[in-house]
N, C-alpha and C positions, 0 to 999 in steps of 0.2 A: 635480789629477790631470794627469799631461801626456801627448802622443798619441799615448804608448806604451800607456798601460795603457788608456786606451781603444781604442784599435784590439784590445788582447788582451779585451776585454768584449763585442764587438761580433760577435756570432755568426755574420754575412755575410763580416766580412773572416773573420774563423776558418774558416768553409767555405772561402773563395777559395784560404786559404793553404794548406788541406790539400791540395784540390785541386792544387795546384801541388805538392805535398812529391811525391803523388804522381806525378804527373805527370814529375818528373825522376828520381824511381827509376828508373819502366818507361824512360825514356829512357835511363837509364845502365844498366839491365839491358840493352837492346836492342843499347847498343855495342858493349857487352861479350861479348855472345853472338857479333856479327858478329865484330869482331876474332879472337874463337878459333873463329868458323869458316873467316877468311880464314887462321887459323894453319894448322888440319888440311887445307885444300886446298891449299897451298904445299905441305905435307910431302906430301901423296898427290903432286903435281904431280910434286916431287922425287922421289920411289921410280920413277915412272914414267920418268923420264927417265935416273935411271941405269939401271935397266932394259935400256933401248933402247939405250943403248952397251952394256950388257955382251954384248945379243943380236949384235950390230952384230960384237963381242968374238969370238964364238962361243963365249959362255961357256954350261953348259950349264944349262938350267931348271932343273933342281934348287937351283943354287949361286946362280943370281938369289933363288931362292925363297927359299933361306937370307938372303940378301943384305938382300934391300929388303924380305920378307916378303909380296911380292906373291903370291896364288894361281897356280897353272897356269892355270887358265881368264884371268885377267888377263893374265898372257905369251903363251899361244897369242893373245891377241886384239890383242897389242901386234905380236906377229909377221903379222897381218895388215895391220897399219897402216904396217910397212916397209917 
């Protein structure tokens, strides 16, 4: 028998190794979540920011609204930030 098939017999390392299977899923879930939440903050970041030129623009809320999809209450609140 060589100390492969035993390490697979061996119920302790079999616990360790799941533990660990586990263990780098939730960790690669975990990335994964971050990256596509550092995605949709970029893209809010970015709507905001053309925003603020358009207002800058004197383009009028509505056509931002169409624009970037931002709400009014977000544009009246970007217009205080100018």
């Amino acid at each position: 028998m060589d100390e492969l098939e035993k390490l697979k017999e061996n119920d302790e390392f079999n616990a360790l190794y799941e533990e660990d299977v586990v263990r780098n899923k939730l960790i690669n879930t975990a990335r994964v979540e971050g990256i596509e939440e550092g995605v949709e903050k970029g893209k809010s970041e970015e709507k905001i920011n053309i925003a603020k030129k358009l207002l800058n623009l004197n383009i009028s809320k509505e056509d931002i609204m169409k624009s970037t999809g931002l709400s009014l209450e977000e544009i009246n609140h970007l217009l205080e930030t100018i």
